[in-house]
BADO-831410 format. One line per 3 residues: number of its first residue (from 0); for each residue x, y, z of N, C-alpha, C. Coordinates in steps of 0.1 Angstrom, whole numbers. Layout:
NUM) X,Y,Z,X,Y,Z,X,Y,Z ~ ...;
# end
This chain:
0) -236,728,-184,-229,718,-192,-217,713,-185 ~ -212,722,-177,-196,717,-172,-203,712,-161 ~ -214,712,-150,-217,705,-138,-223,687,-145;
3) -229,692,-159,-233,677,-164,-218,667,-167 ~ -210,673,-173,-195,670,-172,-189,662,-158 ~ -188,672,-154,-187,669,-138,-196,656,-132;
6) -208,654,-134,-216,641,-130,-215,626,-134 ~ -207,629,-145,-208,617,-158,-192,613,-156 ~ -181,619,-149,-171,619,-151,-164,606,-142;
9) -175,603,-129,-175,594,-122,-175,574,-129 ~ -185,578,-136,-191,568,-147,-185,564,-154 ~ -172,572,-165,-169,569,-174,-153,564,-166;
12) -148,568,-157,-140,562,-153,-145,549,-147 ~ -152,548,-140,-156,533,-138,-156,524,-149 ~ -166,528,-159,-163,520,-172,-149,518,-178;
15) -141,527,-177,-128,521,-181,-126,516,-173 ~ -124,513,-158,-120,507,-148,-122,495,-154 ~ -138,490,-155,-141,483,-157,-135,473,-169;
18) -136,482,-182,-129,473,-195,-113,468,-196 ~ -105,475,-186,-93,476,-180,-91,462,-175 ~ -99,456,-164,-97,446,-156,-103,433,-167;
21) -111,439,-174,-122,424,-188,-113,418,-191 ~ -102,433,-194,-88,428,-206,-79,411,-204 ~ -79,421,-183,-68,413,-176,-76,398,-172;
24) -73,385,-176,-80,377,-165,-74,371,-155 ~ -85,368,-145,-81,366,-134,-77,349,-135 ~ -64,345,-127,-64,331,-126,-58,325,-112;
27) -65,312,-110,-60,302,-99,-49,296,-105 ~ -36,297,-97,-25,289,-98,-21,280,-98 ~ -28,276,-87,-24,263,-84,-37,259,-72;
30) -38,247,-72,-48,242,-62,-42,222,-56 ~ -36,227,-44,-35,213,-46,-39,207,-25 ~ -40,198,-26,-45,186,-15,-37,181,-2;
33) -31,193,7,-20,188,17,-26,175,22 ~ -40,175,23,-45,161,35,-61,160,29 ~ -64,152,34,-74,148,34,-86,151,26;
36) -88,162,41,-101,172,40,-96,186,37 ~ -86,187,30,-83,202,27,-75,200,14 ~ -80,219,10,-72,222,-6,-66,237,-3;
39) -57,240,-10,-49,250,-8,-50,257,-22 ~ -52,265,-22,-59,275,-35,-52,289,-36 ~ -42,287,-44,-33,302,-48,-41,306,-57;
42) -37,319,-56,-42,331,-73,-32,343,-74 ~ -33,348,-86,-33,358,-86,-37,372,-82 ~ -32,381,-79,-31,393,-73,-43,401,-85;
45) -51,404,-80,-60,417,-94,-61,427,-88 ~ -55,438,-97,-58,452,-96,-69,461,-96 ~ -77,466,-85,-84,469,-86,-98,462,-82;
48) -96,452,-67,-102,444,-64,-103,449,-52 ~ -114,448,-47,-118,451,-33,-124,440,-22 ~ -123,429,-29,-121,414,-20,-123,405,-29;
51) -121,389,-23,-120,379,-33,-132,371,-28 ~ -135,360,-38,-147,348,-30,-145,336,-37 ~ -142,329,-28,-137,312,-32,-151,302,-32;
54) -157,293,-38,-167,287,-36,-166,273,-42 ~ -165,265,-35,-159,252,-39,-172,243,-34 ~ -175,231,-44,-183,225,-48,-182,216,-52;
57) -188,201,-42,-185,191,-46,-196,188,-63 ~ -184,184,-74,-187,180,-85,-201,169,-89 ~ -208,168,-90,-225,164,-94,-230,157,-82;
60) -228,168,-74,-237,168,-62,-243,176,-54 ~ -256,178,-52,-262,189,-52,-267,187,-36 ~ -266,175,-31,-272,171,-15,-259,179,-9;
63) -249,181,-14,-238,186,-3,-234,201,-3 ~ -238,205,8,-235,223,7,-223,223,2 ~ -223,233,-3,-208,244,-9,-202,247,7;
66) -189,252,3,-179,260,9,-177,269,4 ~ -177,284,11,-177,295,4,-174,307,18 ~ -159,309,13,-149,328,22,-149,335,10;
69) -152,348,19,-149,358,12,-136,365,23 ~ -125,368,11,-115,370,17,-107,384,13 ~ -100,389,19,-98,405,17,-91,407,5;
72) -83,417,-1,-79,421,-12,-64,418,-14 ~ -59,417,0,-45,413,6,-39,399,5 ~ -50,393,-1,-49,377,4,-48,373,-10;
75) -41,357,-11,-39,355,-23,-35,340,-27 ~ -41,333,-8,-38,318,-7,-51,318,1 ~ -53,304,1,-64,302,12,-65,285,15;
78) -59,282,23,-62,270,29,-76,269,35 ~ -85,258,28,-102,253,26,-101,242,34 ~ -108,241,47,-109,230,57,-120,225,57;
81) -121,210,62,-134,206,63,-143,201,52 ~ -132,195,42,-138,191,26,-135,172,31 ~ -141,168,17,-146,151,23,-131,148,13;
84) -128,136,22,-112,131,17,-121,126,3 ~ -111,124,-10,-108,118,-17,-122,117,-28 ~ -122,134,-29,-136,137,-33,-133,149,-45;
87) -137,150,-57,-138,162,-68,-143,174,-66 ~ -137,189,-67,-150,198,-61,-146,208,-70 ~ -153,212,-79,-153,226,-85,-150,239,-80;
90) -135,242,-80,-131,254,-75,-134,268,-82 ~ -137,280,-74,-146,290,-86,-140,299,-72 ~ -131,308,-81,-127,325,-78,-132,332,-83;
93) -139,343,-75,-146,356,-82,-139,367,-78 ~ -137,377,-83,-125,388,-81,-140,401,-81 ~ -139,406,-71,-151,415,-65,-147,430,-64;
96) -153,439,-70,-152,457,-65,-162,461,-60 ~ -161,460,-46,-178,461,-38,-185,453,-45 ~ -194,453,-51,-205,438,-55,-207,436,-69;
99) -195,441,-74,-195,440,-89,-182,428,-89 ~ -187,417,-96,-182,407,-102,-170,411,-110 ~ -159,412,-113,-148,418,-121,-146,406,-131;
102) -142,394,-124,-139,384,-132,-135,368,-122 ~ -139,359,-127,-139,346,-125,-139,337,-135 ~ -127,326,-123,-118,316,-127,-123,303,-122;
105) -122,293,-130,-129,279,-120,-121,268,-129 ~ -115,259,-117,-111,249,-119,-113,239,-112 ~ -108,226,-117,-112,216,-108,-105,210,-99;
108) -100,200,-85,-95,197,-76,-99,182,-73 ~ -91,177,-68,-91,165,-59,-92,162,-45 ~ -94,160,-36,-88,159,-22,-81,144,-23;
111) -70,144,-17,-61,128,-13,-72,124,-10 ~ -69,112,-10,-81,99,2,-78,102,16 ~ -84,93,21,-86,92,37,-72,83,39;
114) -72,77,52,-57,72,56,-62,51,57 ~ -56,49,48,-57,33,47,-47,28,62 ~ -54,14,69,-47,10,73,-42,-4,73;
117) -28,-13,73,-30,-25,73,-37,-35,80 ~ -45,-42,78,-53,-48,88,-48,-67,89 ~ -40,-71,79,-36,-83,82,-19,-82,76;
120) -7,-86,83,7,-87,77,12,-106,83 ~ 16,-114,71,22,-124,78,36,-129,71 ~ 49,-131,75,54,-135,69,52,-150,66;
123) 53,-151,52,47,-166,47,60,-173,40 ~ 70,-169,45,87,-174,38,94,-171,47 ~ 109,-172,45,121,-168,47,123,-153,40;
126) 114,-149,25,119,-139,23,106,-133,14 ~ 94,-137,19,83,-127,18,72,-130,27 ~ 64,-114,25,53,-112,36,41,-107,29;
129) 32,-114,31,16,-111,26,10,-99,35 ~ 3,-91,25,-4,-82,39,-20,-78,32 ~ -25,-75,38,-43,-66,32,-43,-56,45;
132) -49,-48,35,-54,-30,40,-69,-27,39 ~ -72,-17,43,-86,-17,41,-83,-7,33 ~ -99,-3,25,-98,5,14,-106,16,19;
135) -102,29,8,-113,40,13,-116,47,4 ~ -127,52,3,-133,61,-5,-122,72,-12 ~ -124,67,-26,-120,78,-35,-101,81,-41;
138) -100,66,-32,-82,59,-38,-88,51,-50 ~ -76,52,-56,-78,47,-66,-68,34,-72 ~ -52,39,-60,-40,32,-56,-36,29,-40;
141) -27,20,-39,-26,18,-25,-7,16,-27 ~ -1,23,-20,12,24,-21,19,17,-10 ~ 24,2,-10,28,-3,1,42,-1,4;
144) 48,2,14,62,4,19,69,-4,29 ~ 79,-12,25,84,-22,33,98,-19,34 ~ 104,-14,50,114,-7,45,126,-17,59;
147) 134,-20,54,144,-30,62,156,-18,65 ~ 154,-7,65,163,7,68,178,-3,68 ~ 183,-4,56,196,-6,46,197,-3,36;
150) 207,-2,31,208,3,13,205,-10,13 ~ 192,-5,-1,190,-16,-13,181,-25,-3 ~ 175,-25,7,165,-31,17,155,-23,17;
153) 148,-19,14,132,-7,7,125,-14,-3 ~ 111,-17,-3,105,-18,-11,93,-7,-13 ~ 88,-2,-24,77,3,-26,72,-3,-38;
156) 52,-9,-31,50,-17,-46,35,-8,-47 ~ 32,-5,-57,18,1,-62,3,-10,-61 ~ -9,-12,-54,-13,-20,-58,-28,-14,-61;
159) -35,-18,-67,-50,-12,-71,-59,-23,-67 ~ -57,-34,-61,-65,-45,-49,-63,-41,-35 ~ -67,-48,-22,-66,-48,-8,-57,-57,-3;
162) -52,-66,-14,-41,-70,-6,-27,-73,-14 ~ -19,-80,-12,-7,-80,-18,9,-84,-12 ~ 12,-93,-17,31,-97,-15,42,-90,-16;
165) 50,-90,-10,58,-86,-12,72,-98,-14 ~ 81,-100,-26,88,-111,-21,102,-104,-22 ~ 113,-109,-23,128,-104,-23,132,-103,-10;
168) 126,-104,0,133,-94,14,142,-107,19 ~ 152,-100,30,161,-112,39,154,-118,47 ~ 163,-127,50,156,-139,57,162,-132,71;
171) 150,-137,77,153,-134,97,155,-122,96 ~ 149,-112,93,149,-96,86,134,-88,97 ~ 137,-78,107,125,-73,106,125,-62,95;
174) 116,-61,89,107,-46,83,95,-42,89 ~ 96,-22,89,90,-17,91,76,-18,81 ~ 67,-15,84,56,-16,70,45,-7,70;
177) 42,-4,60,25,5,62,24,13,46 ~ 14,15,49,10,19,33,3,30,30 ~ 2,37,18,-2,48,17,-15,50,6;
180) -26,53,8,-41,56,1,-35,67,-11 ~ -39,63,-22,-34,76,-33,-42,74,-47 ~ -45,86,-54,-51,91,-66,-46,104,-70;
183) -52,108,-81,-47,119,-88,-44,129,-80 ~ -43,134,-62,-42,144,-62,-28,143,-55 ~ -24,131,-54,-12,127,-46,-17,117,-34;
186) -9,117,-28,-8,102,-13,-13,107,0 ~ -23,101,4,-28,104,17,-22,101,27 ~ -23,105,39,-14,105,55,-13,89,55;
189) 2,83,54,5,70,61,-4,63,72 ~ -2,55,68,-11,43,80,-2,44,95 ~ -7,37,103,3,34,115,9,23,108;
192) 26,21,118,31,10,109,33,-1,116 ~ 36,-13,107,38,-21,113,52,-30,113 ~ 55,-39,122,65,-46,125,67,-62,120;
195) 75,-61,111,71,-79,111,84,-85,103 ~ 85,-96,112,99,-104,110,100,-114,98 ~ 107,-116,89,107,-127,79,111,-140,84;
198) 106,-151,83,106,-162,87,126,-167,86 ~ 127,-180,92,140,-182,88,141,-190,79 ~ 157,-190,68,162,-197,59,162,-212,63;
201) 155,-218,53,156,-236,52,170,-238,51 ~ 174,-249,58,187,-252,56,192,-264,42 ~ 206,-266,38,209,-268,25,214,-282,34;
204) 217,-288,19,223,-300,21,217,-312,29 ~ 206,-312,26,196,-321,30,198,-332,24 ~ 198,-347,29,199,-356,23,193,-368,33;
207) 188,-384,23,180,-392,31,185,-403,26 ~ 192,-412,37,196,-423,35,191,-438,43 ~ 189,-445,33,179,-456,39,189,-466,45;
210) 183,-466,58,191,-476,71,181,-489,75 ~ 172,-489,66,165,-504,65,155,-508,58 ~ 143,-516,57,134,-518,43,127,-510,49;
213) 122,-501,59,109,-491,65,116,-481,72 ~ 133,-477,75,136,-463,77,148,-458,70 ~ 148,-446,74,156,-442,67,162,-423,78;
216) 175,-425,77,180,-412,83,177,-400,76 ~ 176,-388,79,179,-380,70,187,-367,80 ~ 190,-361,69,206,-350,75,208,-340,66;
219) 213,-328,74,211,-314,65,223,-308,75 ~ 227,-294,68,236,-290,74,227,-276,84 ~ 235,-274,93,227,-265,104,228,-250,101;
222) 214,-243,107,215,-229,99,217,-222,115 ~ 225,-211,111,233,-200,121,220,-192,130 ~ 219,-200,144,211,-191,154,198,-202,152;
225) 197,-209,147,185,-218,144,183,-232,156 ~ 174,-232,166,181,-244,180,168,-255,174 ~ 162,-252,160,148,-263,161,146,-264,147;
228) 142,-276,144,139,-280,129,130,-283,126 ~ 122,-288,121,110,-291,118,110,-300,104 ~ 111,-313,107,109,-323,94,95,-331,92;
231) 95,-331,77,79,-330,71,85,-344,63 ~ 74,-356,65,78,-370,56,61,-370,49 ~ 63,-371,37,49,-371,28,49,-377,21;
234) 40,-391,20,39,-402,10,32,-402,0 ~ 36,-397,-14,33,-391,-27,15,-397,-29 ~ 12,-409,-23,-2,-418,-20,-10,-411,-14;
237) -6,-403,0,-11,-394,7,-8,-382,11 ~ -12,-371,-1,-1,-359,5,-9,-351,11 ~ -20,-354,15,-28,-345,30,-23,-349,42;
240) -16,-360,44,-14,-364,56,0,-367,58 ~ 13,-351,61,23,-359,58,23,-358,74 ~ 38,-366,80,42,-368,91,52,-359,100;
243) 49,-350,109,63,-340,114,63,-344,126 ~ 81,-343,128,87,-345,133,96,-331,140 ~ 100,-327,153,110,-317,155,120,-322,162;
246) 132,-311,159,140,-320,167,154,-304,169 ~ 163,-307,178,170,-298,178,181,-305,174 ~ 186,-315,166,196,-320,163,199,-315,144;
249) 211,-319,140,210,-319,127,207,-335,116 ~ 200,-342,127,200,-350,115,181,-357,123 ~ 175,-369,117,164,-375,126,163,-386,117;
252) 158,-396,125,154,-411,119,140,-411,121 ~ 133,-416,107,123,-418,102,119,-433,102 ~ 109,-436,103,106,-453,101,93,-453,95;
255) 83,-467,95,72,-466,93,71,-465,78 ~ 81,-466,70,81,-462,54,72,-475,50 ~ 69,-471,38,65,-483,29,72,-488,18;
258) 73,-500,17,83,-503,4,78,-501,-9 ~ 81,-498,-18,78,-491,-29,70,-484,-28 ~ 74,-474,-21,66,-458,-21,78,-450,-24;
261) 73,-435,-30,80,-427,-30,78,-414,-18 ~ 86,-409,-13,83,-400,-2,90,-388,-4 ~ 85,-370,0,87,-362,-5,97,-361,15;
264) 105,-355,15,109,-355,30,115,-336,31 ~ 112,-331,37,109,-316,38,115,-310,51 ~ 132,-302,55,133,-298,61,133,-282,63;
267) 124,-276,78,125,-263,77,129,-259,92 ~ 138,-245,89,141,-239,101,130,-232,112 ~ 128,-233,125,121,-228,133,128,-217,140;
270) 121,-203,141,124,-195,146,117,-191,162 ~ 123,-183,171,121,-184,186,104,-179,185 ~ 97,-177,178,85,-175,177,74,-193,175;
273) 87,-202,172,81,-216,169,71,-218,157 ~ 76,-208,144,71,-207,135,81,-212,128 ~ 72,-223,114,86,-230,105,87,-221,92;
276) 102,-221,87,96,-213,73,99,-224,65 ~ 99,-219,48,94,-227,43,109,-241,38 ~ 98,-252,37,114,-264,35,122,-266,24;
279) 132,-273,25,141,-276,12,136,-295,8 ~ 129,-291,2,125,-308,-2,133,-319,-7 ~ 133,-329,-5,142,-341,-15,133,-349,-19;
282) 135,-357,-26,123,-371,-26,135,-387,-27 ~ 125,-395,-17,132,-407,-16,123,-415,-18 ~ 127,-424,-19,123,-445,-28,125,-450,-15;
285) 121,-453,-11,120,-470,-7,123,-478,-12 ~ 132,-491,-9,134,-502,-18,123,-511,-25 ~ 128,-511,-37,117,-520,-47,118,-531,-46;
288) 130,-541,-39,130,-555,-38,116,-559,-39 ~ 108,-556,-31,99,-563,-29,84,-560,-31 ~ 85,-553,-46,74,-543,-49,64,-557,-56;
291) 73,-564,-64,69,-574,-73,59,-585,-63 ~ 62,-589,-50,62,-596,-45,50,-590,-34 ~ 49,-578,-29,37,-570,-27,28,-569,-38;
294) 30,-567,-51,16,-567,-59,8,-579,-62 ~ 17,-587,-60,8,-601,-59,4,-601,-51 ~ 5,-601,-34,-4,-604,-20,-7,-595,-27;
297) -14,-582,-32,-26,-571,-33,-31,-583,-42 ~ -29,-583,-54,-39,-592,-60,-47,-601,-58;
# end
């Protein structure tokens, strides 16, 4: 009787071992997405474990093998490499005593996206710049960053399209630029960046004064560092076809007007790139003396 004792005594301690650990459950801490293709998987410490096993699985998909370490009793983090950016995968801890299952934890994960990059930037003002990115599997946002390294010169705009404006910035300003792929698990690795200047400020005080029945001067005040101007004459009759003129002076004479026409007259600053930004418009008349006296010859 006392050797049957003796035999059974191994047993019954195991089973409390066992109902001991049911009590306790086992959990994952935290699981989160430094990059891409990887998740970082904390747990808890369990008593009475003789190794762990991680097995992560992309969520309703069965074409794509699992990932699956078994990892010592010591261990209690595990950086998972080699997972698809911007992808769902069923994380599942099993807490092991030699090949007895003790208890398991499963939760779910994200991987960031892949790395967006900008593929078109132009500035289309004096004080904004258009750009598009390419998109990637499994963003769900695109975080654009336009940064003029000043106080109060930073922009960050959220966008859930491929492309997007940015407007506010200074004129004759470079910004740095580039954007970031992002969804629920946080922001994927920055793009390369890019470089790009804001066009220059149209100059003020533009004015058009008529020096005969078919011209007329016009004159603006001069903008700081600016050696070229770029003047636009558009006859409200024809506004696909207006007329430019450049000039490095602050003022230029126009001719060729029509009498009773109205004309939109448009000056913009050119920068050493020989790009115009955008103009400060006026509109001028033509004299009507002789509008009355023109609609008859039409007749």
């Amino acid at each position: 009787m006392e050797k049957l004792g003796t035999f059974y005594l191994p047993f019954i301690l195991l089973s409390l071992t066992q109902i001991q650990h049911a009590l306790a459950a086992c959990s994952i801490t935290s699981v989160t997405s430094p990059s891409a293709s990887t998740l970082n998987v904390k747990w808890n410490s369990y008593p009475g474990a003789t190794n762990y096993f991680l097995d992560l699985r992309v969520v309703n998909s069965i074409s794509i093998a699992p990932v699956v370490v078994t990892l010592p009793v010591s261990s209690t983090q595990r950086l998972i490499q080699g997972l698809r950016p911007g992808s769902v995968y069923q994380v599942q801890l099993k807490v092991l005593q030699f090949y007895y299952v003790m208890c398991t934890n499963t939760q779910t994960a994200t991987t960031v996206p892949a790395t967006s990059q900008i593929t078109y930037c132009k500035a289309i003002s004096s004080t904004s710049i258009r750009f598009e990115w390419s998109g990637v599997s499994g963003a769900d946002k695109y975080l654009l960053v336009v940064d003029g390294f000043s106080n109060g010169d930073r922009y960050n705009h959220s966008f859930t399209t491929l492309t997007g404006q940015v407007d506010g910035l200074t004129p004759a300003k470079s910004y740095t630029c580039y954007v970031y792929s992002s969804n629920q698990a946080g922001l994927g690795t920055s793009s390369m960046t890019r470089t790009i200047t804001t066009l220059v400020q149209p100059p003020t005080g533009v004015a058009v004064v008529a020096t005969g029945k078919s011209t007329a001067r016009v004159t603006w005040h001069s903008v700081n560092k600016v050696l070229l101007y770029q003047v636009s004459v558009t006859d409200n009759n024809k506004p696909s076809v207006p007329v430019l003129k450049n000039t490095s002076t602050t003022y230029i004479d126009v001719d060729n007007l029509q009498p009773c026409s109205t004309y939109i007259v448009g000056v913009s600053s050119v920068n050493t790139f020989l790009e115009p930004g955008e103009p400060t418009n006026v509109s001028h008349s033509t004299s009507s003396e002789y509008c009355w006296k023109r609609e008859n010859e039409m007749k």
